[in-house]
KOLVO-374361 format. One line per 10 residues: number of its first residue (from 1); their letters; for each residue x, y, z of N, C-alpha, C, O, CB. Coordinates in Angstrom, 2 decimals, padded with zeros to 5 digits. Glycine has a CB too. Example, Ala and Ser with C-alpha at 12.3 -4.5 7.8 and 13.67 -1.06 7.14 Angstrom:
! residues 2
1> AS> 013.19,-005.69,007.80,012.30,-004.50,007.80,013.20,-003.30,007.80,014.24,-003.32,008.46,011.31,-004.47,009.05; 012.85,-002.25,007.08,013.67,-001.06,007.14,012.90,000.03,007.87,013.41,001.14,008.04,014.08,-000.60,005.72
END
This chain:
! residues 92
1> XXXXXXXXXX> 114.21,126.38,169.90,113.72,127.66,169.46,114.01,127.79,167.96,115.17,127.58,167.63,114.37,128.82,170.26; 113.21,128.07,167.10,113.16,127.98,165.94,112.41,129.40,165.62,111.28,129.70,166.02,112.57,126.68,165.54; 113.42,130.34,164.69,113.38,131.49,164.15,113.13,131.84,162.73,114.11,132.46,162.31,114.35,131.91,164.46; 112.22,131.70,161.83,112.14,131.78,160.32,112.95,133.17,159.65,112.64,134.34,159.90,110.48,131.82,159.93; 113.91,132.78,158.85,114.78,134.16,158.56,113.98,134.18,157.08,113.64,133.21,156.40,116.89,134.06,158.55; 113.80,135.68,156.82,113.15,136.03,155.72,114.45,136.27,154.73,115.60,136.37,155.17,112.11,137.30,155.99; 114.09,136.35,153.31,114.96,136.91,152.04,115.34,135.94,151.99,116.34,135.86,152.70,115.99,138.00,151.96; 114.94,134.41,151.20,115.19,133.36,150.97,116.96,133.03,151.43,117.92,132.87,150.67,114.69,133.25,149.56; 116.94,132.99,153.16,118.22,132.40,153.47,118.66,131.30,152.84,119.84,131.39,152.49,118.29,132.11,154.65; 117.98,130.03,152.53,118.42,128.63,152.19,119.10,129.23,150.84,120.25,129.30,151.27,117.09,127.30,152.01
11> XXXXXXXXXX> 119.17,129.66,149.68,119.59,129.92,148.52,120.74,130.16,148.99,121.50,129.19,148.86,118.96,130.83,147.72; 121.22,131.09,149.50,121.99,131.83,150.11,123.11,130.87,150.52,124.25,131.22,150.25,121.29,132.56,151.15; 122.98,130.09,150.92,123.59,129.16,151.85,123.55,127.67,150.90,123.68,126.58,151.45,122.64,129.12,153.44; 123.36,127.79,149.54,123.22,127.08,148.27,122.33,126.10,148.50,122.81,124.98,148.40,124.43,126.53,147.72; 121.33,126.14,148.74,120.44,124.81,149.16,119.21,125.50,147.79,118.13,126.04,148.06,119.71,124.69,151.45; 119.74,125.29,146.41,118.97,125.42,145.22,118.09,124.29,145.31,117.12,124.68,144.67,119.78,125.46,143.93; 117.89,123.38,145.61,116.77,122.15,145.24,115.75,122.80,146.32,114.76,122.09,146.48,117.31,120.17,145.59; 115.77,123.89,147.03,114.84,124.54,147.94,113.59,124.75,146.87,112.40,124.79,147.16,115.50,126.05,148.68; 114.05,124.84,145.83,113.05,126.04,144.83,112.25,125.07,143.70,111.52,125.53,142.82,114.27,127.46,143.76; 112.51,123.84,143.86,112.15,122.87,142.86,111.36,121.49,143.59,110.82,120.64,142.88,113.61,122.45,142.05
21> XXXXXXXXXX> 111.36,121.38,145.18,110.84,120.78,145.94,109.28,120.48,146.66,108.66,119.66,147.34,111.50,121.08,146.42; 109.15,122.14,145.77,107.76,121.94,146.50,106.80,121.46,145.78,105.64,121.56,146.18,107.20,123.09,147.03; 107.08,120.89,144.65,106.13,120.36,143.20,106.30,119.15,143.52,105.81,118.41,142.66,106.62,120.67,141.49; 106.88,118.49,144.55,106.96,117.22,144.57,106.18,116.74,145.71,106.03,115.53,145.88,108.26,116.82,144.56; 105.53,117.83,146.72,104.32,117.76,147.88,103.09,118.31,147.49,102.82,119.23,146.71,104.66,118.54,149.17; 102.19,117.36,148.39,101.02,117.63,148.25,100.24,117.84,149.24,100.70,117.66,150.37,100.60,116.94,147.66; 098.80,118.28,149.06,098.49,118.40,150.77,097.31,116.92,150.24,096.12,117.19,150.45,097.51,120.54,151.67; 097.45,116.08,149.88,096.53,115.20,149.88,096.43,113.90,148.64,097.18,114.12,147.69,095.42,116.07,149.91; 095.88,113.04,148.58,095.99,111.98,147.54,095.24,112.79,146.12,095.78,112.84,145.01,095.09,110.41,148.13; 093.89,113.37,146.48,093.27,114.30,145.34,093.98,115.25,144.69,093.76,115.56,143.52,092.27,115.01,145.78
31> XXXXXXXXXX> 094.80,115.75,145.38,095.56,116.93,145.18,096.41,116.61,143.96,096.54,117.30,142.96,096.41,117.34,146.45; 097.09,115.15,144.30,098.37,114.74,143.63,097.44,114.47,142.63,097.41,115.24,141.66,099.47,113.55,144.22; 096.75,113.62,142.68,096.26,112.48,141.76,095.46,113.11,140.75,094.97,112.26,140.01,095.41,111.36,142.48; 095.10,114.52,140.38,094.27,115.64,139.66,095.68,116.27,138.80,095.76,116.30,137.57,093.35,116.95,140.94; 096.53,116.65,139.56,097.91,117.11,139.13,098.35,116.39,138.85,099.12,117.13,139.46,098.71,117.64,139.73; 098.93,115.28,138.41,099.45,114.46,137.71,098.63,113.95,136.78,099.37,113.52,135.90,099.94,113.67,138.36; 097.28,113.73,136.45,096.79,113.74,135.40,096.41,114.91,134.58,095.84,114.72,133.50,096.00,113.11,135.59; 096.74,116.38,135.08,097.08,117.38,134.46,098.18,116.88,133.47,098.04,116.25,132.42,097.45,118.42,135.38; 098.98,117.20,133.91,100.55,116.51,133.64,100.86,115.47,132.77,101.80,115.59,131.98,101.08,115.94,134.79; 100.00,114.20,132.84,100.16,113.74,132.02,099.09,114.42,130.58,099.71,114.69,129.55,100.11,112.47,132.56
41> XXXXXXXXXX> 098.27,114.55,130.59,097.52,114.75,129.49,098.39,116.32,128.64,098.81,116.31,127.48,095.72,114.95,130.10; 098.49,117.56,129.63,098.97,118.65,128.87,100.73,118.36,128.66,101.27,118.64,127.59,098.54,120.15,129.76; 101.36,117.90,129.57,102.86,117.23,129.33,103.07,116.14,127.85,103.93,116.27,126.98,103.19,116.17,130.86; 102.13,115.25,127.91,101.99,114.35,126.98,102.09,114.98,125.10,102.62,114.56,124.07,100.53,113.72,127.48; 101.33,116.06,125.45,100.86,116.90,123.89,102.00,117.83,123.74,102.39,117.89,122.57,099.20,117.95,123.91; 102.76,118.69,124.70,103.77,119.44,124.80,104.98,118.20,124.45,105.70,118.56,123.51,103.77,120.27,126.29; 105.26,117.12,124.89,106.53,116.63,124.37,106.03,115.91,123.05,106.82,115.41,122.24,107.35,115.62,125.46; 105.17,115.91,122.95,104.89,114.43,121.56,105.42,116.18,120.44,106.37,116.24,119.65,102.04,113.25,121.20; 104.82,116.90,120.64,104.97,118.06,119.45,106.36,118.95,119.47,106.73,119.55,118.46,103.67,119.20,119.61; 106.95,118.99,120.49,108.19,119.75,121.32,109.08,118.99,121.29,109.65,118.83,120.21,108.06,120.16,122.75
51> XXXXXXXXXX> 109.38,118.45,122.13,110.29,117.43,123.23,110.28,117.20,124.09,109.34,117.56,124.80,111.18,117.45,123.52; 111.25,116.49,124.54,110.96,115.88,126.42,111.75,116.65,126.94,111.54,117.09,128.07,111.41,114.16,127.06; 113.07,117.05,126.05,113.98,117.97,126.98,113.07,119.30,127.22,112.92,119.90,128.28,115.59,118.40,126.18; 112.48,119.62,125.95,111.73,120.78,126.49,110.50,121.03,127.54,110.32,122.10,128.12,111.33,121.23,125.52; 109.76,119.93,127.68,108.96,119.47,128.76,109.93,119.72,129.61,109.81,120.83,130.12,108.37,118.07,128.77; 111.27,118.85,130.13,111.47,119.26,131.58,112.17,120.09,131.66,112.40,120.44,132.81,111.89,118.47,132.44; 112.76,120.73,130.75,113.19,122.46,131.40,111.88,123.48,131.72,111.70,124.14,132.75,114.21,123.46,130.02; 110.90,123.41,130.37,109.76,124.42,131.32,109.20,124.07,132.10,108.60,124.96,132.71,108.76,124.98,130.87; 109.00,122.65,132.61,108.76,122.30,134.26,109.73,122.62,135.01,109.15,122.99,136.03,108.55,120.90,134.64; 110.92,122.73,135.21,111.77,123.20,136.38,111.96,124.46,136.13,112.58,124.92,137.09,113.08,122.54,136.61
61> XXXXXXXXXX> 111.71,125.45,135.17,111.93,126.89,135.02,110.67,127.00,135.61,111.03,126.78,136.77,112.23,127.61,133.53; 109.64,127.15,135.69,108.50,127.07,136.07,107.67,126.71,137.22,106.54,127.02,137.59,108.27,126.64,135.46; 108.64,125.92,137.68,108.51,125.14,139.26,109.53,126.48,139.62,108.88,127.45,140.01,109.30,123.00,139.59; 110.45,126.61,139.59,111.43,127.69,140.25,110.84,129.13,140.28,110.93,129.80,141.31,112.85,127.76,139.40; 110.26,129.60,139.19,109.50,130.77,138.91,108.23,131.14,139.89,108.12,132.16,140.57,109.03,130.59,137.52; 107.09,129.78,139.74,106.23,129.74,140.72,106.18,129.94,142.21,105.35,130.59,142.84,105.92,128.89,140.57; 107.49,129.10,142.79,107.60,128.79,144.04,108.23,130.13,144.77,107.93,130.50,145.91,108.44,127.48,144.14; 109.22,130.82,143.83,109.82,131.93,144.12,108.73,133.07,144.36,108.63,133.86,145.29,110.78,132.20,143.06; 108.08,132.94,143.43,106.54,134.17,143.54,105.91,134.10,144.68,105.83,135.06,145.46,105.18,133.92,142.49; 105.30,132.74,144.91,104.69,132.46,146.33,105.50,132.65,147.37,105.05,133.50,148.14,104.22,131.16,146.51
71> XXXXXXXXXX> 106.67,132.13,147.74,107.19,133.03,148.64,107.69,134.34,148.98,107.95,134.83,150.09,107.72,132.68,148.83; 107.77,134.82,147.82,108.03,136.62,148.01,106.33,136.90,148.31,106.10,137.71,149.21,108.81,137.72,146.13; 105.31,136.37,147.72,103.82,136.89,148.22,103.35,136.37,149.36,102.81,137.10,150.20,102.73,136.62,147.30; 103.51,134.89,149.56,102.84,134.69,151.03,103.64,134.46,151.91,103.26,134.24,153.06,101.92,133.67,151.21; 105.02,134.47,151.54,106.13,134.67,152.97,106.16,133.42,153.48,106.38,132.65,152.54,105.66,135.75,154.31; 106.07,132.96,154.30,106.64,131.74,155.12,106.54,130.36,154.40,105.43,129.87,154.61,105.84,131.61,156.51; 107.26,129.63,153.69,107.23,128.36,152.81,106.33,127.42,153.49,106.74,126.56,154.27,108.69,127.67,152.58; 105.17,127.59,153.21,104.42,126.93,153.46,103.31,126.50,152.18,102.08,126.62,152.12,104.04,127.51,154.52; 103.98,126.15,151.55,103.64,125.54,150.30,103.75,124.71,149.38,104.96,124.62,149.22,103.67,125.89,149.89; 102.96,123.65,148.25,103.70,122.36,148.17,102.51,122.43,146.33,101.94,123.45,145.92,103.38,120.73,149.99
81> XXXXXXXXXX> 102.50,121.51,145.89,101.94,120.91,144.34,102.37,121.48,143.39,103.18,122.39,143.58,100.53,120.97,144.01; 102.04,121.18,142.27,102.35,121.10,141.22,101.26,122.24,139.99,101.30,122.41,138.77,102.36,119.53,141.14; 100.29,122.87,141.20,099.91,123.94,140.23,100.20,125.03,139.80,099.26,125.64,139.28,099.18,124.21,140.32; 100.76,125.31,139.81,101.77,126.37,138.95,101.86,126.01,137.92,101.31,126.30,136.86,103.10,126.60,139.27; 102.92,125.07,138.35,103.48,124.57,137.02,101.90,123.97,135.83,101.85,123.96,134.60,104.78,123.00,137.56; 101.21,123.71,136.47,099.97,122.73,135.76,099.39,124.36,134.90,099.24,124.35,133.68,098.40,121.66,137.33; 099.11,125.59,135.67,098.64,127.00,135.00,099.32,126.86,133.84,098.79,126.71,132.74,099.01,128.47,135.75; 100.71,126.91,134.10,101.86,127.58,133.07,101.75,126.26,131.36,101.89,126.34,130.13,104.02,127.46,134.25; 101.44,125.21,132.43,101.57,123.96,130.68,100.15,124.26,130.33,099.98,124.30,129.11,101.86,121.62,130.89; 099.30,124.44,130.90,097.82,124.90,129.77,097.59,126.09,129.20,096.87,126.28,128.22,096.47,124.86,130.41
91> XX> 098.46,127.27,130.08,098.59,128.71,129.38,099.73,128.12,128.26,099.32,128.38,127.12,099.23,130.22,130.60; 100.71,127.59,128.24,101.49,127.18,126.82,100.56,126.46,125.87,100.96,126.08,124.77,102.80,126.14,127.07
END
């Protein structure tokens, strides 16, 4: 029997890589393979002009930001890629 507890229990219970995990699933090979050439092309121009450290902090601030939104809006973690984060590096 399996019960989904709402108000992000896993945090709670320190399981932080909860919130940075779901950028690393996909629902498909297209899925990934579109998002990661996001990634590379807008990632590529953001560190060549920025940095790399700064590339991967606003990818994990951003992965954390995203994932947190979607689950306070669609509730049950049922969610996975890297677009969020892909919005947030072309809105930068």
């Amino acid at each position: 029997y399996i019960q989904w507890e709402g108000g992000l229990p896993e945090l709670r219970r320190g399981e932080f890589w909860r919130v940075i995990t779901p950028i690393f699933l996909h629902f498909g090979p297209i899925h990934i393979l579109f998002n990661m050439l996001w990634l590379k092309d807008l990632g590529t121009a953001i560190e060549y002009r920025i940095s790399t450290r700064f590339l991967a902090t606003f990818v994990l601030l951003v992965a954390v930001t995203s994932n947190v939104a979607e689950y306070l809006i669609g509730g049950a973690p049922n969610f996975g890629g890297m677009s969020g984060v892909v919005y947030a590096l072309l809105g930068f």
